[in-house]
N, C-alpha and C positions, 0 to 999 in steps of 0.2 A: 381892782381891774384897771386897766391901763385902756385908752383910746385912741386911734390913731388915724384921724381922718390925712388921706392922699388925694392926687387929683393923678396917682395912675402910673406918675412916670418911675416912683422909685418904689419898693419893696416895703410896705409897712412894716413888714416882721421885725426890719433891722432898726428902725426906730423905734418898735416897742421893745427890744430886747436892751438897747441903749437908755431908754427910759427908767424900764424897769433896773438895770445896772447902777443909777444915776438916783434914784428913788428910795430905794431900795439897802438894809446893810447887808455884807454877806452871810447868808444862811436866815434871813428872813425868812424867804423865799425859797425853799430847796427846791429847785427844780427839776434836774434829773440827776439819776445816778445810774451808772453802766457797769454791770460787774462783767469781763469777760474771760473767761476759762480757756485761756492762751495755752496752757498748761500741756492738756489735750491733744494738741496741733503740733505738724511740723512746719512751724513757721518760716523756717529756713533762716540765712544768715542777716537776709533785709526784714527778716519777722513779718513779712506778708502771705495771708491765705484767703484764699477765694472756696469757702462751702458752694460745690457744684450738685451736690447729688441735693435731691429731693429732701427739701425741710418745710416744715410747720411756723408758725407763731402759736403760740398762747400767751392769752391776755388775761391776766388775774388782777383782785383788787384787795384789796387792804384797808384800815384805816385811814393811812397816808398816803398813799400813791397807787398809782396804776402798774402793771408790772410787764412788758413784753418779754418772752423768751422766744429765741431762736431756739427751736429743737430740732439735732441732728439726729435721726433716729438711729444712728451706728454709732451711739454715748450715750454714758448713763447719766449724763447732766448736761443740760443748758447748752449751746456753746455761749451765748451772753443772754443778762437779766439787765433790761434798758426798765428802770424805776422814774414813772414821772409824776409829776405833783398834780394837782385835778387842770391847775391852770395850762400848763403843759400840756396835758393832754386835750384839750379843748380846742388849744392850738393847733398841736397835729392830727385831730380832727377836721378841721378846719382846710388846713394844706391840703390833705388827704383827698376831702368833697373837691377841692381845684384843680388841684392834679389828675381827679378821675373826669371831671367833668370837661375837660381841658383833649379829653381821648375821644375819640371812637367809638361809639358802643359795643362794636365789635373789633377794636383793635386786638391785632397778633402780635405779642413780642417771643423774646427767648426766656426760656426756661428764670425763673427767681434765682438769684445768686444771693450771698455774704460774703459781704469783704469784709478783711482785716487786714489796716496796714500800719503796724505800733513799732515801726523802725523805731521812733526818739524815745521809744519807752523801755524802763528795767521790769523785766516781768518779775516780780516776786518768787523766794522759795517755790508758796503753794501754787505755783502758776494761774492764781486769777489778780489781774490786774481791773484795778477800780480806777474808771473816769469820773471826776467829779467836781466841781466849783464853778465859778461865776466864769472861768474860760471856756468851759464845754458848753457848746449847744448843740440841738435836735432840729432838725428843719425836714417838711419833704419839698420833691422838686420832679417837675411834669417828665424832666429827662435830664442828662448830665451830657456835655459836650467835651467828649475826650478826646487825646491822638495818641494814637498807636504806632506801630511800624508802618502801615499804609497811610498815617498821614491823621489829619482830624475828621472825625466821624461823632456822629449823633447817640448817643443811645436809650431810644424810645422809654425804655420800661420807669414806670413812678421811683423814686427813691428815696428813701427815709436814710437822713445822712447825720452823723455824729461828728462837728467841727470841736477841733482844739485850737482858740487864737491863739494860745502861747507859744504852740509848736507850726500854725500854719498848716496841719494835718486835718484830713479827715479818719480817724483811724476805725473808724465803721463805717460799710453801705450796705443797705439790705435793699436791693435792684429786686422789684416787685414785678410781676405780669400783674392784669387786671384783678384776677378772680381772686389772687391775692392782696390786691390793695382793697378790694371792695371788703373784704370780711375784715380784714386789720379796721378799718375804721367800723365796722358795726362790733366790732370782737370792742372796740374802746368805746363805744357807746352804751354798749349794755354793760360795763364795765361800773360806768357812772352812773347810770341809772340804779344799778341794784349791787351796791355796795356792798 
């Protein structure tokens, strides 16, 4: 376990992940793994898609990891299985309680989305492409500050985001309303609880 006392001004997360980087060989530690079923989708020519309609999570557990799946309910598999290690998931536990507590009790957002945007990637033959090593990380975050054609805007909803330092991408976001971030983190608590 890694500890990381701040006095506030900068982001713990990113000193424990440097740490543990620093600490650590690679695959000590497997932290996460993202399989995603690209395959599926018309990603178009910049290989980016946004799941609009109505999806689930399911959080399953294993031996080894904790398991999220994005379920499109119009396919007969997954569109991604985000695999994380208990430490992992502790973490984005953790974010999760921030990011809710950081809302509203009654806050309104828009509808939950999925993004996917794997422009610098080759999807393979079977179109699932696996994220995985000591460059990928999982973070959530209270909101993401975008700009669009109207300029820079806010956008409220929690987000569970999947960075590539190598590429400078984030080629996952799963943009949560409340009701959905609240059960993602009890869906990965009773995960760990009852193995």
């Amino acid at each position: 376990m890694i500890v990381v006392l701040s006095n506030g001004r900068t982001d713990p997360r990113v000193i424990e992940q440097i740490c543990r980087k620093a600490l650590f060989k690679p695959g000590d530690v497997p932290d996460l793994r993202c399989e995603v079923r690209a395959g599926q989708y018309d990603l178009g020519e910049n290989r980016f898609y946004i799941l609009k309609t109505p999806f689930t999570l399911a959080v399953e557990h294993s031996a080894k990891s904790v398991t999220v799946k994005v379920v499109d309910p119009a396919k007969d598999t997954p569109m991604l299985a985000l695999s994380l290690s208990e430490t992992m998931t502790r973490s984005i536990m953790e974010q999760l309680a921030d990011a809710i507590d950081a809302k509203a009790a009654d806050a309104k957002h828009d509808p939950p989305e999925c993004g996917l945007a794997l422009n610098p990637y080759t999807i393979p033959a079977g179109g699932v492409l696996v994220l995985s090593g000591e460059n990928i990380t999982c973070s959530v975050v209270p909101n993401m500050h975008e700009s669009g054609e109207k300029g820079p805007y806010v956008d409220e909803r929690i987000t569970l985001i999947l960075s590539d330092e190598a590429t400078a991408f984030l080629p996952v976001m799963i943009r949560m309303d409340m009701a959905m971030a609240r059960a993602l983190r009890a869906g990965l608590d009773q995960a760990l609880k009852n193995p």
